[in-house]
N, C-alpha and C positions, 0 to 999 in steps of 0.2 A: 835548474837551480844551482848544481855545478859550475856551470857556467857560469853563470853571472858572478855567484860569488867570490870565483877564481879572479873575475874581473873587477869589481866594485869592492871588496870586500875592506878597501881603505876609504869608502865612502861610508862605509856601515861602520866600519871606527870610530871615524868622527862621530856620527852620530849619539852613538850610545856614549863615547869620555861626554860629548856635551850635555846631552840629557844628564850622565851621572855627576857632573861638575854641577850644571843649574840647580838641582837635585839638594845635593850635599850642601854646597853652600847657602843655597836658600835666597841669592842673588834676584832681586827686583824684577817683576817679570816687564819691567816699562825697557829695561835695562839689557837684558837677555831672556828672552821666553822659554820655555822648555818643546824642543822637536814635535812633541807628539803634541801640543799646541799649536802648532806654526801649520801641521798636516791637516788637524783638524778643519783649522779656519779654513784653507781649501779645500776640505771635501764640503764643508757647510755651505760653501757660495762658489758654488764651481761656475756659476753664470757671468759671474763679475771676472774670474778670472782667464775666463774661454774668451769674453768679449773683447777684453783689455790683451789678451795675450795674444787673440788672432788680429788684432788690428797692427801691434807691436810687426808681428810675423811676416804681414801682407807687407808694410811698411818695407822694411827688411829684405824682404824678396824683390819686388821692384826695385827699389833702389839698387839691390845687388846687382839686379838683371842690365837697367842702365847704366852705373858702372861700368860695367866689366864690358858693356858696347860701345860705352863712349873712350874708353880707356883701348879698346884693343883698335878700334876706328883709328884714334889719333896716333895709333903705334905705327900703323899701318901707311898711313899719311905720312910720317915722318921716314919710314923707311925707305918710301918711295924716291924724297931728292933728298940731299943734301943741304938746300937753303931750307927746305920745310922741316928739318931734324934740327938745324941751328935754331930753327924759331919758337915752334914747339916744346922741344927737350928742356928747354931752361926753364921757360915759361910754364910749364908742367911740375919741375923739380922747385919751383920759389911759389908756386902757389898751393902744391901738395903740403909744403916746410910751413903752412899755415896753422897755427893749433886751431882743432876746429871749433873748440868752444868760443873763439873770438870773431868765428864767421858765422855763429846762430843771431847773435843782433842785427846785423848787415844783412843777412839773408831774409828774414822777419819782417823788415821794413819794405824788403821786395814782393816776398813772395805771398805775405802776411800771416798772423798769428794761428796758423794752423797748419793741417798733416803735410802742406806744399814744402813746406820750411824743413819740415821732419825727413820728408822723400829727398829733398835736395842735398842735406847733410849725407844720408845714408852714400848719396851718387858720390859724391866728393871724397869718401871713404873708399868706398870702394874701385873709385878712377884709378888712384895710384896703384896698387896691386897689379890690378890689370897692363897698365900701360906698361910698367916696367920687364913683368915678366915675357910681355908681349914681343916687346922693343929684343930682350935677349934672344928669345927662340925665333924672332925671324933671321938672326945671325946664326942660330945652333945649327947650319945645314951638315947632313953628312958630307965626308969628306971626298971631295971630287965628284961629287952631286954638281955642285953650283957650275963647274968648269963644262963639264960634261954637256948640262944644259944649253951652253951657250954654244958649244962645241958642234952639235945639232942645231944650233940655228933656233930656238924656241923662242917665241915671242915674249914680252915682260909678264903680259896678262897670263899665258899659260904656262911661265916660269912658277908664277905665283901660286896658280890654282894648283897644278901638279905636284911642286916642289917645296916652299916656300910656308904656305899655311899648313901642310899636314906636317911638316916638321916643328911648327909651333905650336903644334896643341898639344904637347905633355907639359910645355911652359906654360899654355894658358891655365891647364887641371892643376897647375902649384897655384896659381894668382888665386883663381876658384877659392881652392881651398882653405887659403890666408885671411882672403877677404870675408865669406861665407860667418865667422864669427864676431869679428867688431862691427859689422852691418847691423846685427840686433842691439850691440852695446852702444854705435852710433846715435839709433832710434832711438834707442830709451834715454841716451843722455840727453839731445833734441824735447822728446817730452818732457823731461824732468824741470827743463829750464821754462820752456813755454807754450808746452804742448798742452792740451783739456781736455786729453784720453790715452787711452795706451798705457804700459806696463810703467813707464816711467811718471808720468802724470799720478797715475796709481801710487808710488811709493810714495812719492814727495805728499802726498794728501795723509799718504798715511800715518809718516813720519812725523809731520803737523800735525797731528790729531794722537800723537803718541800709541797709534794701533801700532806696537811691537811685530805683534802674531803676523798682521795682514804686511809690512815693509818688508818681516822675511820670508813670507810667504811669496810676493811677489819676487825678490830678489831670487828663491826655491826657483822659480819657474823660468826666468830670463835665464838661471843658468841650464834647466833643462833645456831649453831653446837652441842655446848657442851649443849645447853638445851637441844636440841631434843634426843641426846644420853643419856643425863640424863632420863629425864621423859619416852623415851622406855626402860629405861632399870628398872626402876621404877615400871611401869605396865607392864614388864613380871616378876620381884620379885612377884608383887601383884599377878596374874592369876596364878604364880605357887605354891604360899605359901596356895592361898584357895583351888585347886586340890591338894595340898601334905599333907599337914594338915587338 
């Protein structure tokens, strides 16, 4: 209990100035609802919320998972020549520089009005992380590592396996990291626009139906989400950086 509180205890702030604000003024509960409302509606319908929050999650994760595969692949490719890093790189850096709320219509017309559209944004989010941190740590080598290798005569393939990727995974555990939170915010904004389940689909129904309680309720849980994917993604950078390093 110590603990936690040491830690959260400016979550617990907010909470109680808001409850005692809502409170005191007597402010419209369409308008701002009161905490211990917003808790309740999710323990009332924990079914709605489990259903809607683990599809958000699933969403999320795959899309991370491809990602962060197709992003370190293409890093990986580009690293390899010089005309494939000319081709690549730009081409990666002008389609990243996309806002992605103006590639959910485009993609919707492909992949169609459902969780394909949703997964795809998630990918496209989390490609850049990937590929950028990717691209630097296969240059982070130690120093007279790289010379040394060649020095022995070692083939590209086992320059790579040996030398090459185990020096880029403290890079990839930062992309990980980076990426692992806007993946859920990705999802949900993907739903919100034209999704027909998930955390974001959720709020916007809500919102439209002026269910206060259940909008920040939902909004409660997308941000528990993105913590806990935060902070595990966090403490596996940390446990792998002390075994790699």
């Amino acid at each position: 209990m110590k603990l936690t509180l040491s830690r959260y205890w400016g979550v617990a702030a907010v909470l109680l100035l808001w409850q005692g604000w809502v409170s005191l003024t007597g402010v419209n509960a369409i308008v701002m609802p009161q905490p211990a409302n917003v808790i309740a509606d999710i323990l009332s319908s924990p079914g709605v919320y489990l259903q809607n929050g683990g599809q958000t999650l699933m969403l999320a994760a795959l899309g991370l998972i491809i990602g962060m595969g197709l992003g370190t692949l293409i890093a990986v490719i580009a690293w390899t020549s010089r005309v494939m890093s000319g081709i690549l790189v730009p081409l990666s850096l002008i389609f990243s520089s996309v806002p992605v709320v103006t590639l959910i219509p485009v993609l919707a017309r492909i992949f169609g009005y459902d969780v394909k559209t949703v997964l795809a944004i998630v990918v496209i989010i989390s490609f850049f992380p990937a590929f950028v941190f990717t691209s630097a740590g296969l240059k982070a080598l130690p120093p007279g590592s790289d010379d040394l290798f060649k020095v022995l005569g070692a083939p590209p393939l086992r320059r790579f396996i040996h030398l090459v990727a185990p020096a880029t995974v403290p890079s990839w555990m930062i992309a990980l990291r980076l990426a692992a939170p806007p993946a859920v915010l990705s999802a949900m904004v993907a739903e919100f626009l034209m999704g027909t389940s998930g955390l974001g689909h959720m709020f916007r129904t809500a919102a439209t139906d002026f269910q206060t309680e259940r909008a920040f309720g939902t909004s409660l849980v997308a941000t528990v989400i993105s913590v806990i994917c935060f902070t595990g993604s966090t403490v596996a950078e940390r446990r792998v950086n002390e075994k790699w390093r």
